[in-house]
C-alpha positions in Angstrom: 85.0 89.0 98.6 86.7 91.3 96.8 90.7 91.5 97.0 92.1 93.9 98.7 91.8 97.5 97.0 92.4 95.4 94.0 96.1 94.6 93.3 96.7 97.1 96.4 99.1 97.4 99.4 100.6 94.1 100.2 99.5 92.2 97.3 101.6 94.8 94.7 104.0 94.7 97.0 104.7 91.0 96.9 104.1 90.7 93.7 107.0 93.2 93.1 109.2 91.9 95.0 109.0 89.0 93.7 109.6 90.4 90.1 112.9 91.8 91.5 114.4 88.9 93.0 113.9 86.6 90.2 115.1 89.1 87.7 118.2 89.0 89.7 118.4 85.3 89.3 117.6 84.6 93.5 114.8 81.8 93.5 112.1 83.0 95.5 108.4 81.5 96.4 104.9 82.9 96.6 102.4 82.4 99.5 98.7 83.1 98.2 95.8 82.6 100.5 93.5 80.6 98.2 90.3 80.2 101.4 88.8 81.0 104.2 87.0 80.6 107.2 85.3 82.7 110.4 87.5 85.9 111.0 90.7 84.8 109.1 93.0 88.4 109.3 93.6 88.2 105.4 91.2 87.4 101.8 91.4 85.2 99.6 94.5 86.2 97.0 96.0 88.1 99.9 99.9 87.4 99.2 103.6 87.1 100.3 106.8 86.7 98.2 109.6 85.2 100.5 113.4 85.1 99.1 116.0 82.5 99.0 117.5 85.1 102.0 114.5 85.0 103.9 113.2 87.9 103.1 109.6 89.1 102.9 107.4 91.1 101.3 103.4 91.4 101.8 100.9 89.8 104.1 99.0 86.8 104.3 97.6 86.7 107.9 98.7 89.9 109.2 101.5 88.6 111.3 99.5 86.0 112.2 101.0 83.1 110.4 103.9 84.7 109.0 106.7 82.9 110.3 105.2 79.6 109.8 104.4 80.2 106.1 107.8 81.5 105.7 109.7 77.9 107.0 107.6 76.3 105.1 108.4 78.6 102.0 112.2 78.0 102.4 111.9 74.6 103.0 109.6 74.5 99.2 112.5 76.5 97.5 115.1 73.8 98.8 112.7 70.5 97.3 111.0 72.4 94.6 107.7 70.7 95.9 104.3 73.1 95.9 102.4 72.8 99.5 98.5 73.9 100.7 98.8 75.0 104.3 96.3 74.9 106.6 96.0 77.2 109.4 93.2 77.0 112.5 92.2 78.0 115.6 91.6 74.3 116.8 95.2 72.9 115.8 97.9 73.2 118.8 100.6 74.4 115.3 98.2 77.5 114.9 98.5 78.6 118.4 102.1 78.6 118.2 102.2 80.5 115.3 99.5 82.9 116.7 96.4 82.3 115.0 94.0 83.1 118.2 91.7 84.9 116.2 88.9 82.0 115.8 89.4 82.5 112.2 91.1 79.3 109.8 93.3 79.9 106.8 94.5 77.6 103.9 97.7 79.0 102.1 99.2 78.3 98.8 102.8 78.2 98.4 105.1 77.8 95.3 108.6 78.1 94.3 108.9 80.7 91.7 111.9 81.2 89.3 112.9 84.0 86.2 112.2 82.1 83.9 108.6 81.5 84.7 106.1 83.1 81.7 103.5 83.7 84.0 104.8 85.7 86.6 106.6 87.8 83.7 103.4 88.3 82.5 101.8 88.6 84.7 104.0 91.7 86.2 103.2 93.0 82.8 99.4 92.9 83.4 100.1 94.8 86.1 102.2 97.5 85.1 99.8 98.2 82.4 96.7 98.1 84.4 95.4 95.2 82.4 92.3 93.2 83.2 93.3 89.3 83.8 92.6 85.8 85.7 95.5 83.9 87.0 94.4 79.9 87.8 96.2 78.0 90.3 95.6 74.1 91.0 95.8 73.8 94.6 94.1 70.6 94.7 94.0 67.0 92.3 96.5 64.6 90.9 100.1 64.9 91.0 100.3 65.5 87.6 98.9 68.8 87.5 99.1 69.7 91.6 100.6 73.4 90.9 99.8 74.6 87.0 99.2 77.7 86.6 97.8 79.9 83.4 97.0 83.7 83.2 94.0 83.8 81.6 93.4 87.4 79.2 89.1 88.5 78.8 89.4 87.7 75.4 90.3 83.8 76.3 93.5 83.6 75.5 95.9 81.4 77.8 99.5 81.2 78.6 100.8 78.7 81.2 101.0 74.9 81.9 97.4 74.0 82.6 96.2 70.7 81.5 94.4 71.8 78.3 91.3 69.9 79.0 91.5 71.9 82.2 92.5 75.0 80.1 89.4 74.7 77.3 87.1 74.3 80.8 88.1 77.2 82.7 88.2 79.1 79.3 84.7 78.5 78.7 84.1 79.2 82.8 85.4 82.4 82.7 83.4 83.0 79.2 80.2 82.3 80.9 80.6 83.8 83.9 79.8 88.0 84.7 83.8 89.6 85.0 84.8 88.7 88.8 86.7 91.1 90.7 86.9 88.6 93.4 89.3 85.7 93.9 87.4 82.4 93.8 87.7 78.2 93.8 86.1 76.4 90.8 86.2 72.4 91.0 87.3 70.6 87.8 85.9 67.3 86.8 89.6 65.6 85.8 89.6 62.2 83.9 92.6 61.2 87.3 90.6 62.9 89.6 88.9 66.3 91.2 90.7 69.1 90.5 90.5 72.2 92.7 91.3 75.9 90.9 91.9 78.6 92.3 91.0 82.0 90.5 92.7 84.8 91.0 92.1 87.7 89.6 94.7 91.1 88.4 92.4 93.7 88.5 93.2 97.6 87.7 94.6 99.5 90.3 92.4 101.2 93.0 91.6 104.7 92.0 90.6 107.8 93.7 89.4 110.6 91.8 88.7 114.1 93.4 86.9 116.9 91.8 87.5 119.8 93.6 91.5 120.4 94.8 89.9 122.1 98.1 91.9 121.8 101.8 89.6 118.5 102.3 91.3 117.1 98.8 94.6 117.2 100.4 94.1 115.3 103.6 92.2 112.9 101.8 95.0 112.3 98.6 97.0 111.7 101.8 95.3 109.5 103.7 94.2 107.5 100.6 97.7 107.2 99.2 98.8 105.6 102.7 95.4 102.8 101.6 97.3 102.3 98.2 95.0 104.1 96.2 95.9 105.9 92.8 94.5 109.7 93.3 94.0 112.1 90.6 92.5 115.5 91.5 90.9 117.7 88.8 90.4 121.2 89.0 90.3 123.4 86.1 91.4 127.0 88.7 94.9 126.2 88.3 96.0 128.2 91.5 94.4 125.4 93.7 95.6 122.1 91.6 99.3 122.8 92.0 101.8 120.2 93.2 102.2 122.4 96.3 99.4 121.6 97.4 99.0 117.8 95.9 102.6 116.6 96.2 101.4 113.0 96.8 98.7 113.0 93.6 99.4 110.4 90.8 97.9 112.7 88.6 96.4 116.8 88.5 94.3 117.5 85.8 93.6 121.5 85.3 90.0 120.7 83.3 86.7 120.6 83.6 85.3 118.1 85.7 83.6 116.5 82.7 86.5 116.3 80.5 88.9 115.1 83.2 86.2 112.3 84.3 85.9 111.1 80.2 89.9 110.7 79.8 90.6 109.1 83.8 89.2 105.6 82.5 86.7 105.2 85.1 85.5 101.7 85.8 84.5 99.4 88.8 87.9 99.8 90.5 87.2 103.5 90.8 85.6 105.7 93.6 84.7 109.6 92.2 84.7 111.6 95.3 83.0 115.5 94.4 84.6 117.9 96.8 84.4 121.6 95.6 81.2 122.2 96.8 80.3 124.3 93.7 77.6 123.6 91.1 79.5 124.8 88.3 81.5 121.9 88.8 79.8 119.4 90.9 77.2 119.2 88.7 79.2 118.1 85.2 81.1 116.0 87.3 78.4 114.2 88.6 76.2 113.4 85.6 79.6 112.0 83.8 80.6 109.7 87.1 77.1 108.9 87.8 76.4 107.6 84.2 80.3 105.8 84.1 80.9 102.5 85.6 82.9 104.1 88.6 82.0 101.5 91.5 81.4 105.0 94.2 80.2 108.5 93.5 80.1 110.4 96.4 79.4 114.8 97.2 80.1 116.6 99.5 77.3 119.0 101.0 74.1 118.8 103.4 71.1 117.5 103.3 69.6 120.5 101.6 72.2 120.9 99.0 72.0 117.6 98.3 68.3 118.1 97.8 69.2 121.6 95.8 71.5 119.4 93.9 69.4 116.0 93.2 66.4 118.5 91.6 69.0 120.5 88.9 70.6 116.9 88.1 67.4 115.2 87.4 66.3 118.4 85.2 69.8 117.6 83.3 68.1 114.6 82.1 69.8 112.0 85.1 67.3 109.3 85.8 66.4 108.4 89.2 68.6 104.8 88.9 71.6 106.7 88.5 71.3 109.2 91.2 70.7 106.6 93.5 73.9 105.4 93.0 75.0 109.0 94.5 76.8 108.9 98.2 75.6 112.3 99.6 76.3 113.6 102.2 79.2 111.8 101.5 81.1 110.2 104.0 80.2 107.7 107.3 78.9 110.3 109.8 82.0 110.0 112.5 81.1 113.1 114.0 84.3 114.9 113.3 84.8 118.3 111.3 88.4 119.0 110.6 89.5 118.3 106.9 91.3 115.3 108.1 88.4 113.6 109.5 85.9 114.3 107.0 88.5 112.4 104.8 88.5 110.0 106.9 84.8 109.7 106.9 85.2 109.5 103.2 87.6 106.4 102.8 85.4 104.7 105.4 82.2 104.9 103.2 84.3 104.3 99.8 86.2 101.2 101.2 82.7 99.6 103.4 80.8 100.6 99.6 84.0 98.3 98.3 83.4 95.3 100.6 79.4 95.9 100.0 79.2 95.5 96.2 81.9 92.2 96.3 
């Protein structure tokens, strides 16, 4: 399954936190949830930073678990020792912490200090929107219980792994299509199984509107409250103003066309065409439509989309790639005000989400 909106929400959120309290020298651990089971509240990679203080930051259960996971985090910064929890419906411990959803859980926790190359790098990875792999041994022999490495696309490694274990997962990841889902991978160690858990640093989450019309701004609202990045494009300069768009990362007064080439669209980003207009809907779709933006989505009915699918397949679009269009766009909710038709909107972009992991 595909982490949450990326490095989204609580995830970022831990992950910052946990930046700032090691930079100011107070130890602090990391809670990862490395699997699954049934209707567990949080996915794989889902993440919580606890301080020396007790203090938290992110999620792994959803309140679920919470408390238990952070006793057992203070108690790993006091002996230094890495622990997998496990979490389920069945044990009596799980009812006392709260986990009656049928679902089980296994956590990952780790003490984490500033002087740690990783997680420096890694924060670095994700200030800069970079493409990356963390691995995590979660299960195996003492000896390497707890390495971790960042791995970069290009194969290059920083960390403590075993390097028989590094040159394996190197090749792994080599072999294997880009992930944008946190996984296990099972190492054949000369002491021993080794467990791995892969978790990947993905770009940010991005929204990108075409069209800075009233619908635009309940839905760069609504989707900046889901931790997406939202950049609206509208080359008629009276409607993309920060007035109206005071919550947009980023407001591009161009053509559709030429805003869509220089956004750097790729999986992470859903392309929602809102201005209902074919002098720009229609540039705007053949560039999102032939990018690797993971949704494309228009607003309009039935019959304009049918208007619209006949003058973008006489601009040379090939029926694979409009297929790929969402339109009408949006889950059909049944509601008509601006701020439910955005809704309708993030429903379909964050089901197509969980769909293509």
């Amino acid at each position: 399954m595909v982490a949450e909106l990326g490095l989204q929400g609580p995830m970022r959120e831990a992950l910052k936190a946990l930046q700032a309290w090691t930079q100011a020298g107070q130890p602090a651990a990391l809670a990862t949830v490395v699997r699954t089971w049934g209707s567990a509240p949080r996915r794989p990679g889902a993440k919580m930073a606890i301080s020396q203080a007790g203090e938290m930051a992110g999620s792994v259960s959803g309140g679920c678990v919470e408390a238990a996971v952070v006793e057992e985090a203070l108690r790993t910064l006091q002996s230094g020792a890495r622990k997998l929890l496990h979490f389920e419906v069945q044990d009596e411990a799980a009812w006392e912490v709260g986990l009656t959803c049928g679902g089980r859980l296994e956590v990952f926790v780790e003490p984490v200090g500033s002087a740690e190359a990783v997680f420096q790098a890694l924060a670095e990875a994700i200030d800069r929107a970079e493409p990356a792999v963390r691995a995590l041994v979660i299960r195996g022999p003492e000896e390497v219980l707890g390495q971790s490495a960042l791995i970069w696309p290009d194969g290059e490694v920083l960390g403590t792994l075993d390097p028989s274990l590094a040159e394996s997962l190197r090749a792994h990841l080599q072999d294997s299509a880009a992930s944008r889902s946190a996984e296990t991978w099972i190492h054949a160690h000369p002491d021993g199984e080794v467990e791995v858990f892969l978790d990947p640093v993905l770009p940010p989450a991005t929204l990108v509107i075409v069209g800075a019309v009233h619908i635009a701004m309940a839905l760069t609202r609504l989707a900046k409250v889901l931790g997406f990045r939202v950049v609206v494009i509208d080359p008629r300069r009276r409607f993309a103003t920060s007035e109206r768009f005071p919550e947009a990362d980023a407001l591009l007064t161009q053509w559709p066309d030429e805003g869509l080439r220089g956004a750097g669209l790729n999986p992470s980003t859903a392309v929602a065409v809102l201005s209902h207009d074919p002098k720009l809907d229609d540039p705007a779709l053949l560039a999102a439509l032939r990018s690797p933006a993971g949704y494309v989505g228009a607003l309009g009915s039935r019959r304009t989309n049918a208007r619209r699918r006949s003058r973008l397949l006489g601009a040379g679009l090939s029926e694979q790639e409009l297929a790929r269009l969402h339109a009408p766009i949006g889950i059909d909710l049944g509601g008509g005000s601006p701020e439910e038709i955005a809704l309708s909107i993030l429903a379909e972009i964050v089901a197509s989400r969980a769909v293509s992991s």
